[in-house]
C-alpha positions in Angstrom: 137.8 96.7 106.0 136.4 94.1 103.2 133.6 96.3 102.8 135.5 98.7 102.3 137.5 97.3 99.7 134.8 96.0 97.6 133.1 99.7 98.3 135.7 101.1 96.2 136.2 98.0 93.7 132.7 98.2 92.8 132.8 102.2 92.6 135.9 101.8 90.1 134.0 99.6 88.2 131.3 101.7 87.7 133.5 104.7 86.7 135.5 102.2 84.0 131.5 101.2 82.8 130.5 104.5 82.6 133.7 105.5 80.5 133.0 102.9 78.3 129.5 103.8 77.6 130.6 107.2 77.2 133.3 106.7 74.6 130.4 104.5 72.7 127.8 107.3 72.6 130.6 109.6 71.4 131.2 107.3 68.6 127.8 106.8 67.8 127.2 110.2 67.7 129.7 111.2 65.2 128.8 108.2 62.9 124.9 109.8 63.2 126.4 113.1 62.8 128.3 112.1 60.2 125.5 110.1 58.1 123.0 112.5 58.3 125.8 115.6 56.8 126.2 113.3 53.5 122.6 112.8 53.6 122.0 116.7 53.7 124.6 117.7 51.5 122.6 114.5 48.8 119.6 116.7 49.6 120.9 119.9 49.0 123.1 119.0 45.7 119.4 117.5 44.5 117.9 121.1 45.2 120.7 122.7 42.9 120.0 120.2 40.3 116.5 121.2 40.0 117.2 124.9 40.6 119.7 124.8 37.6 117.4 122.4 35.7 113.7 123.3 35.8 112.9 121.2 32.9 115.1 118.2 34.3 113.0 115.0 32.8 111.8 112.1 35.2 114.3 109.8 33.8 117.2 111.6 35.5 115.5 112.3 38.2 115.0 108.8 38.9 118.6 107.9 38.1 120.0 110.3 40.4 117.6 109.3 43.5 118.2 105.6 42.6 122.7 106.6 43.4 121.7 108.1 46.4 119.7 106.2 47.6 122.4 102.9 47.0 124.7 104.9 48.1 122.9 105.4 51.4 120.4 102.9 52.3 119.1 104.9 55.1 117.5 106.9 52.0 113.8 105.2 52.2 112.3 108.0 49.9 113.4 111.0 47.0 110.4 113.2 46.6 110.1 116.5 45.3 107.3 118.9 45.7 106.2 122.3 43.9 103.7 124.4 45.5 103.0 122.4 48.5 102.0 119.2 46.1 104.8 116.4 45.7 105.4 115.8 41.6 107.8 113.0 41.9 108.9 109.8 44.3 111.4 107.9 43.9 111.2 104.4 44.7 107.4 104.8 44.1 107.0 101.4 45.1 106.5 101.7 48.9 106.2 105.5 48.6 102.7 105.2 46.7 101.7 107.6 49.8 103.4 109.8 48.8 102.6 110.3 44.9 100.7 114.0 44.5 100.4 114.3 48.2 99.3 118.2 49.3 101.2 119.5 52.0 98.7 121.9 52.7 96.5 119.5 54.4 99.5 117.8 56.4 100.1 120.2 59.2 102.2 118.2 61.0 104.9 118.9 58.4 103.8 122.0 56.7 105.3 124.3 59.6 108.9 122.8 58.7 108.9 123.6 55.1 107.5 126.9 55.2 110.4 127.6 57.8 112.4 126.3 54.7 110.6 128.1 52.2 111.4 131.4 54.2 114.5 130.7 55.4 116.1 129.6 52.2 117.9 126.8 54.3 117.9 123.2 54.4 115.6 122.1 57.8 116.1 118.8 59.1 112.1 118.2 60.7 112.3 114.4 63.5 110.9 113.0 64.7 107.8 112.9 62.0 105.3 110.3 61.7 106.2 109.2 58.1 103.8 108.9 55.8 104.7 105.4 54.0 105.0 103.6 57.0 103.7 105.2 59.8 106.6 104.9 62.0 109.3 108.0 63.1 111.6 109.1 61.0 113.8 112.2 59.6 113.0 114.2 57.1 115.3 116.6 55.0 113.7 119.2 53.7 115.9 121.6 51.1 114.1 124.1 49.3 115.0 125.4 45.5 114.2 128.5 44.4 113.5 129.2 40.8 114.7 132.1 39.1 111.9 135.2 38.3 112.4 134.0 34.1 111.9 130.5 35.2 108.6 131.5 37.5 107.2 133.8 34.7 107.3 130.6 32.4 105.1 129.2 34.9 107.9 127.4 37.3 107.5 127.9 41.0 108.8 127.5 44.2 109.6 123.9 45.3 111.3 121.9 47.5 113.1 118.8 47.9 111.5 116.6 50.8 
């Protein structure tokens, strides 16, 4: 009979333990959830910034991507890209990597932002190798599309890595 007791003690313990566990996941899963939405929507207000402002200088650029990226300190890097080449990173120290890098010759990412490119939508590409540091990592990928004026004045497609 004591075996039998401590047969169901146990058993209830491990149903309370893996309750616990579960109610933790959940949690952690809508804080992740939760991050990485601001951390698209940042991305995606950044691609209507350059859409609407082709000419947009460096200097507010960098002032934007230096908010976000206080404002969220899982932000390691602010790049942008126009025909597959990046053309600004922001903080360039530790992204030096990244300065006038060619997706073209980076397969392991190209295939996610020509699925943005085509689809017009923001593609969220993990786990990646990143480039700066060599370890996984997420990458938000939001592309901006220039209108025909602004591509006949020698603007092109770009995106916001």
């Amino acid at each position: 009979m004591t075996a039998l007791v401590e047969f169901f003690d146990r058993q209830r313990h491990h149903k309370a333990t893996l309750k616990q566990l579960s109610e933790h996941l959940e949690e952690s899963s809508h804080q992740l959830e939760t991050t990485l939405n601001a951390i698209i929507n940042v991305n995606q207000f950044f691609a209507r910034l350059m859409n609407d402002n082709p000419n947009i200088s460096t200097r507010m650029l960098e002032s934007f991507a230096e908010d976000c990226a206080q404002k969220n300190p899982l932000i390691m890097s602010v790049t942008s890209s126009r025909e597959y080449r990046v053309n600004f990173v922001y903080p360039l120290r530790g992204n030096e990597r990244l300065v006038n890098l060619d997706y073209r010759f980076r397969p392991d990412q190209l295939a996610a932002i020509q699925l943005a490119l085509t689809s017009n939508m923001t593609v969220v590409d993990a786990p990646v190798q990143l480039i700066q540091t060599g370890r996984a990592g997420v990458i938000i990928r939001s592309p901006f599309q220039l209108s025909a004026i602004q591509t006949l004045r020698g603007n092109s497609l770009g995106m916001r890595p």
